[in-house]
ZASE-770290 format. One record per residue (C-alpha): x negated, y, z; residue in one letter. Coordinates in steps of 0.05 Angstrom, whole numbers, padded with zeros to 5 digits, always signed. Layout:
<vexnus>
XYZa/...
</vexnus>
This chain:
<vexnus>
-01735+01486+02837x/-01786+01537+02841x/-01822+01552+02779x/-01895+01580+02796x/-01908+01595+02725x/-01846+01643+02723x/-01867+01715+02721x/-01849+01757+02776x/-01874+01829+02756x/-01872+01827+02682x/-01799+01836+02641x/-01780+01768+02626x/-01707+01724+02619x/-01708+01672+02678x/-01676+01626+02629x/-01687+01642+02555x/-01735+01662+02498x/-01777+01734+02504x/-01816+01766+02449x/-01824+01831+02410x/-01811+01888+02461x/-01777+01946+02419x/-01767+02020+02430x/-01777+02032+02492x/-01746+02103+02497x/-01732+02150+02560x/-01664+02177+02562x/-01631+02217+02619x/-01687+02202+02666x/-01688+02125+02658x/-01739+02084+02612x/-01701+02039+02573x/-01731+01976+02536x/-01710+01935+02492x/-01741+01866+02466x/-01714+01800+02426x/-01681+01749+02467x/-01653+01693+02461x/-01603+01661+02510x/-01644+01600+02512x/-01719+01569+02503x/-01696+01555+02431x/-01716+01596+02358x/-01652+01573+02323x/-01610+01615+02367x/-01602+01684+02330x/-01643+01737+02359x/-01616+01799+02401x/-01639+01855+02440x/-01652+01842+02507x/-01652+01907+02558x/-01680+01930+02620x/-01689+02001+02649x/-01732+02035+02699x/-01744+02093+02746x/-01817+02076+02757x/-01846+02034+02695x/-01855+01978+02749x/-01791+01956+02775x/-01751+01934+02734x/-01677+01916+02722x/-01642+01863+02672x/-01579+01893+02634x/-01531+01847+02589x/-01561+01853+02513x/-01550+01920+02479x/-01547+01891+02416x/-01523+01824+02389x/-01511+01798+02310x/-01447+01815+02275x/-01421+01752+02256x/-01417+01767+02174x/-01449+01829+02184x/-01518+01859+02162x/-01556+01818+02221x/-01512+01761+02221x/-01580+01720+02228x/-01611+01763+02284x/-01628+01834+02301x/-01698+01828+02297x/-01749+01884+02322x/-01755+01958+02309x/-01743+02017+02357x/-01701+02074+02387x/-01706+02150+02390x/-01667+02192+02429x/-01617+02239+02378x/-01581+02284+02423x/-01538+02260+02472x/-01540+02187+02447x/-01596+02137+02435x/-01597+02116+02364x/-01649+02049+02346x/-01676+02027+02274x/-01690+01952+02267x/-01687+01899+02219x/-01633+01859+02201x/-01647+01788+02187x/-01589+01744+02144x/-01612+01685+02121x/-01606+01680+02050x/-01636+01739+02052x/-01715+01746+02019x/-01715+01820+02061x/-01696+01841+02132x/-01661+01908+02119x/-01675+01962+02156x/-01612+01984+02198x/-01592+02036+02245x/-01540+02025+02310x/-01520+02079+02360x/-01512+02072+02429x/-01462+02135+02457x/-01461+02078+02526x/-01528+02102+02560x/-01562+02061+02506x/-01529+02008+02543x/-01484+01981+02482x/-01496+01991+02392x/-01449+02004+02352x/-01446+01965+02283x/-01498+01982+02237x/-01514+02009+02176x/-01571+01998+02124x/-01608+02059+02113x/-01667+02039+02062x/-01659+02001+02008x/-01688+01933+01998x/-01758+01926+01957x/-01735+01918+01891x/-01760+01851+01853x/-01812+01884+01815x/-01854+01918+01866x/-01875+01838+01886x/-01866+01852+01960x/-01864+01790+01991x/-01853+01818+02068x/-01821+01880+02086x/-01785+01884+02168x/-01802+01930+02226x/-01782+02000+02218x/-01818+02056+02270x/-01776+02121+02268x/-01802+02184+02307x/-01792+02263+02296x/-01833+02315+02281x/-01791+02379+02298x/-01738+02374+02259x/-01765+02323+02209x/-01748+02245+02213x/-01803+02198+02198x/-01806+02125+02196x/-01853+02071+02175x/-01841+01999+02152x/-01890+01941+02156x/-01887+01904+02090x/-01939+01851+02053x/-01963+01858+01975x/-01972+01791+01933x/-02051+01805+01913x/-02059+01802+01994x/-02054+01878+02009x/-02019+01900+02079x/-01983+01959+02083x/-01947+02017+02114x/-01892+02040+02075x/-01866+02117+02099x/-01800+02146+02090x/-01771+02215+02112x/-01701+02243+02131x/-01678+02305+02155x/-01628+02271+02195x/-01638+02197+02217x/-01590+02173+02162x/-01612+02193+02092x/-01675+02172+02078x/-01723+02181+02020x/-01788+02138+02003x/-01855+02176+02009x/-01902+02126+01985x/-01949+02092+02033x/-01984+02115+02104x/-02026+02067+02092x/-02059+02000+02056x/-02110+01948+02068x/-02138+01891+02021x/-02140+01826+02065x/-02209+01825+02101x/-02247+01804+02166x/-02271+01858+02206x/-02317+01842+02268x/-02288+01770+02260x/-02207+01785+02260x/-02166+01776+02197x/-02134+01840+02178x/-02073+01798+02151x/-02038+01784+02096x/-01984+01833+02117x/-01963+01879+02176x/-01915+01870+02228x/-01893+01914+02279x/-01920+01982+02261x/-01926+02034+02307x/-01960+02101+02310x/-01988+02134+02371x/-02021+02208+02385x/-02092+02196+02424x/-02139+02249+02433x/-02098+02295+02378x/-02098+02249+02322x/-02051+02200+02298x/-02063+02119+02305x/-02033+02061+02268x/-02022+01996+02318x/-02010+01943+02268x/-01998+01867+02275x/-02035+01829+02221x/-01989+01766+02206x/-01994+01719+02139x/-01945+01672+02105x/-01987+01611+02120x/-02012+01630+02185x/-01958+01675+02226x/-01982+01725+02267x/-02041+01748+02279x/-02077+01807+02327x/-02052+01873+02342x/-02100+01920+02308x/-02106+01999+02307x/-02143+02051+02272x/-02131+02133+02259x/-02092+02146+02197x/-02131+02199+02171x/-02179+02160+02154x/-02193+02095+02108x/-02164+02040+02155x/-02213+02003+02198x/-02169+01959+02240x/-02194+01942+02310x/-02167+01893+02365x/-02127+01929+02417x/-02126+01859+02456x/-02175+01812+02453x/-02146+01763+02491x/-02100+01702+02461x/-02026+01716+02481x/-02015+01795+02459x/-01978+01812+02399x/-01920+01857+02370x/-01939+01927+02411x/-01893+01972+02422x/-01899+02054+02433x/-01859+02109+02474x/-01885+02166+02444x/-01840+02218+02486x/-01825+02228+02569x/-01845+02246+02632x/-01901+02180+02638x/-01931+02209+02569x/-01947+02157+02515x/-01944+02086+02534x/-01955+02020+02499x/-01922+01952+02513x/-01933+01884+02486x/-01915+01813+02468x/-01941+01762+02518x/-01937+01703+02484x/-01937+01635+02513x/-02009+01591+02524x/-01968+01519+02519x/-01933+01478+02469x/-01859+01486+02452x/-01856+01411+02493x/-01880+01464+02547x/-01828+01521+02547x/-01772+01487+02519x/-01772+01438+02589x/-01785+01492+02627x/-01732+01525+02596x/-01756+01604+02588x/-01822+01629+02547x/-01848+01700+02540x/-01851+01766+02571x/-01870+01836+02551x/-01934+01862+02581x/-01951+01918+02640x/-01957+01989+02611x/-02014+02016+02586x/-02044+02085+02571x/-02096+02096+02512x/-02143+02142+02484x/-02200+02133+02431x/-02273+02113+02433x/-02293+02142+02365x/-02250+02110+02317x/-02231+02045+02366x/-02165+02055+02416x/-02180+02031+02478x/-02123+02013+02531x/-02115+02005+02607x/-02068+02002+02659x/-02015+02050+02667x/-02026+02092+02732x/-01950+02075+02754x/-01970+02001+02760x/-02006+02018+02820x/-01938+02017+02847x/-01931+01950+02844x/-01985+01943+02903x/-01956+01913+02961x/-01989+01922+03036x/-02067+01938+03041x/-02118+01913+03001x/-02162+01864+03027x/-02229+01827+03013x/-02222+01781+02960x/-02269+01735+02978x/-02241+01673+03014x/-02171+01701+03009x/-02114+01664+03006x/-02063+01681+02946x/-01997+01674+02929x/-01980+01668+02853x/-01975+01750+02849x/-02034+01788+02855x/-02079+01842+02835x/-02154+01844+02840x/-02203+01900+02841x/-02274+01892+02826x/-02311+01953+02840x/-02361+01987+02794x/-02425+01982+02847x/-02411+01902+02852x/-02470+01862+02829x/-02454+01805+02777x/-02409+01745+02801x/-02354+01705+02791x/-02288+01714+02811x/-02257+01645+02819x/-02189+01631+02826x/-02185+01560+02859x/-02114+01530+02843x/-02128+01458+02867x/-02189+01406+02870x/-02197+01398+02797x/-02169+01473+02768x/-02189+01541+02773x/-02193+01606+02727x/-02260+01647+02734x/-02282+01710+02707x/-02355+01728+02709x/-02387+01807+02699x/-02456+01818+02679x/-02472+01882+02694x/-02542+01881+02660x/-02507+01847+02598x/-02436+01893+02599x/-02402+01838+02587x/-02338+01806+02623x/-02320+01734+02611x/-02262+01692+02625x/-02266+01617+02627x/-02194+01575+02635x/-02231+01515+02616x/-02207+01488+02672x/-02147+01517+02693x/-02092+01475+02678x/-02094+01389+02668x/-02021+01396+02644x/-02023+01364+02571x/-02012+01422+02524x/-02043+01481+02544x/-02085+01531+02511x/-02150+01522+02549x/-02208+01569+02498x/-02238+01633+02539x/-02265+01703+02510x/-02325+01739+02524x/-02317+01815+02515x/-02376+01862+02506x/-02387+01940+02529x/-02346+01919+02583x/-02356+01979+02628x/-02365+02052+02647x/-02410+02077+02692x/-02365+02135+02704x/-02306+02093+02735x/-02305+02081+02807x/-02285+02003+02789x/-02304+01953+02738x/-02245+01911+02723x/-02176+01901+02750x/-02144+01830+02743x/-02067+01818+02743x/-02040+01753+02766x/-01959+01741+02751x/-01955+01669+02751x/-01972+01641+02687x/-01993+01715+02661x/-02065+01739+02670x/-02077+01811+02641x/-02156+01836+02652x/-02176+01908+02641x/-02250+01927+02643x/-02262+02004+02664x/-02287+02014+02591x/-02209+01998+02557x/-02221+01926+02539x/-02164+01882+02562x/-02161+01814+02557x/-02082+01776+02565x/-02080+01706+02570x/-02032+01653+02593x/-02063+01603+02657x/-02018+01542+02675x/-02045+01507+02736x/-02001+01444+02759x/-02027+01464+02831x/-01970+01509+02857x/-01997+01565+02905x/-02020+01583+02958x/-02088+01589+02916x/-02164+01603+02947x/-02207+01665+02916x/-02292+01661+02908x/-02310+01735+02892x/-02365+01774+02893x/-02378+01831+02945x/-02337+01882+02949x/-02277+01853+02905x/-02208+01865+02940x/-02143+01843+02924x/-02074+01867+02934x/-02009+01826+02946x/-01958+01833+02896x/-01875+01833+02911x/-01827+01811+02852x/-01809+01872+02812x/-01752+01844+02764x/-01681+01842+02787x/-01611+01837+02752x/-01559+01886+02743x/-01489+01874+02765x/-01466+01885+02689x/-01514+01811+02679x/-01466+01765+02696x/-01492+01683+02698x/-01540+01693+02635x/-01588+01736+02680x/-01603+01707+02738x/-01644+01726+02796x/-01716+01718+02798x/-01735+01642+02818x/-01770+01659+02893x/
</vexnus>
């Protein structure tokens, strides 16, 4: 049956469990990404890495897994997330190892001499924590060069509540040394978001000619967290990069012809009753640009996603929708609410101020399915007079991801039981585009990757 909820634009398993995207890494002239997957809506399967590669950054198509668990090996448990760098004429990738008696996920390395299409087995290249330094998390490795110099980072957690980056150098991808730490934060609350007990997933980034960390605060208790940045050459002052509720894990190409670009987690908005009966949770976000405001990165859409656009734009208001879209409110509209009416009784709206800068999104009442997230956000210096538009809204199903002309970006998770078409109440001057399914599988996919539901 169709599934409205099922992404159409966005990488995502039609059957199956999405979450940390890793590398991604262009090689030969095609983007590759990688992410964990599991076969099915289910966390005791053991993780792999999930792959899809692109011409465009937009369309998008599903390969077999490049990577699975050795059975006895050093991920026996799972081949949890790191990422890839191109090293010559093969695609090598770092990422942690996860057995399961395990207190550590060891840092391995796998090559791919297949097109980065297949890993070989890997090897550990750092050393566990030893008992005495007290780390209590340590997972994530982010390897990139520097001329002829290897560096990598690993996300770790210290017992008095102190998250770190731990740095190690190589001269050649495979012997690595220990270099002390990029950086450390004392747990804290900054502007309201825990900086975490530990971090996950770290990733560095050139904006504007200086180096930012992308971290994602996680704690034993609570799990994970926000993705937060800050520059590294100075004392950290973490930032949301997100300030939705469904982003998490980001991941950075650093190198290639569509410059630096940032993925992320999209997490799901419903209860595990939710995706487990629907049978397929997650996907890995559009990609983004950045650059800095001060000391704060700010994101937005890619300029390759306009690609996705599909037929003329057209007035938003009293358009009818299907469950792929893209909305365009331009920077000369007064203040309103866009409303996206799903059915009598549920409907997503967000609402600019101009006067205040602020945009607001309100799924109060998007969804009566039992089990769904249903809190909004309200995000401030929302815009800049200097952009020709105010905010551009992305509809995939289930996905929403909002991006306000000043780099705030909201990504949230909608679930209306009210399967499309869907009604739009916009102000003036809003238009909207039509979006075709971007996500096909490869020949290689076999059964486990099916076609998009239509």
């Amino acid at each position: 049956m169709h599934d409205h909820h099922l992404p159409q634009f966005h990488v995502r398993l039609s059957r199956g469990y999405v979450n940390d995207p890793n590398g991604p890494v262009q090689f030969g002239g095609t983007t590759h990404l990688y992410f964990q997957s599991r076969s099915l809506a289910d966390l005791s399967v053991p993780v792999e890495w999930g792959h899809a590669t692109t011409d465009d950054l937009v369309h998008w198509t599903l390969h077999r897994p490049a990577m699975s668990p050795v059975p006895g090996g050093l991920d026996s448990g799972g081949c949890w997330s790191g990422n890839t760098v191109v090293d010559g004429d093969r695609v090598r990738a770092f990422y942690s190892g996860k057995v399961d008696d395990s207190p550590f996920q060891s840092i391995l390395t796998a090559v791919s001499d297949e097109d980065g299409a297949n890993f070989s087995r890997p090897v550990q290249v750092v050393t566990d924590p030893a008992p005495e330094e007290g780390v209590t998390m340590f997972r994530d490795p982010f390897v990139w060069r520097d001329g002829s110099r290897w560096h990598m980072v690993v996300g770790a957690a210290i017992p008095d509540g102190t998250a770190a980056m731990r740095l190690y150098g190589s001269a050649d991808g495979s012997d690595w040394q220990y270099e002390g730490e990029l950086s450390r934060l004392r747990r804290t609350v900054v502007d309201g978001v825990d900086t975490g007990e530990g971090w996950e997933c770290p990733q560095l980034i050139a904006a504007d000619g200086r180096e930012v960390a992308l971290v994602s605060s996680w704690s034993h208790a609570g799990g994970p967290g926000s993705v937060l940045a800050f520059p590294v050459d100075s004392a950290p002052v973490p930032r949301r990069v997100d300030d939705g509720h469904d982003f998490y894990a980001a991941s950075v190409m650093r190198e290639g012809s569509f410059g630096q670009v940032l993925f992320g987690w999209i997490m799901e908005g419903r209860d595990t009753a939710g995706w487990r009966e629907a049978g397929w949770a997650g996907a890995i976000s559009l990609p983004r640009r950045v650059w800095l405001d001060g000391d704060v990165l700010r994101t937005g859409p890619h300029p390759a996603v306009d690609g996705l656009r599909d037929g003329p734009a057209r007035p938003a208001d009293g358009a009818t929708i299907g469950a792929q879209a893209e909305f365009v409110i331009p920077s000369v509209a007064d203040s309103g609410t866009i409303s996206l009416r799903f059915g009598a009784h549920e409907r997503l709206d967000l609402t600019v101020d101009v006067a205040a800068g602020t945009l607001t999104l309100d799924r109060g009442s998007a969804s009566s399915a039992p089990g769904v997230a249903a809190d909004g956000v309200t995000v401030a210096q929302a815009f800049d007079d200097r952009s020709d538009w105010a905010a551009r809204v992305f509809l995939d199903g289930s996905v929403v991801e909002v991006f306000t002309s000043a780099g705030r970006s909201i990504t949230t998770r909608v679930y209306p039981t009210s399967p499309p078409p869907w009604r739009v109440e916009a102000p003036g001057g809003t238009v909207v585009w039509d979006i075709a399914p971007a996500i096909a599988a490869a020949t290689d996919a076999g059964s486990r990757l099916a076609l998009p539901v239509s």
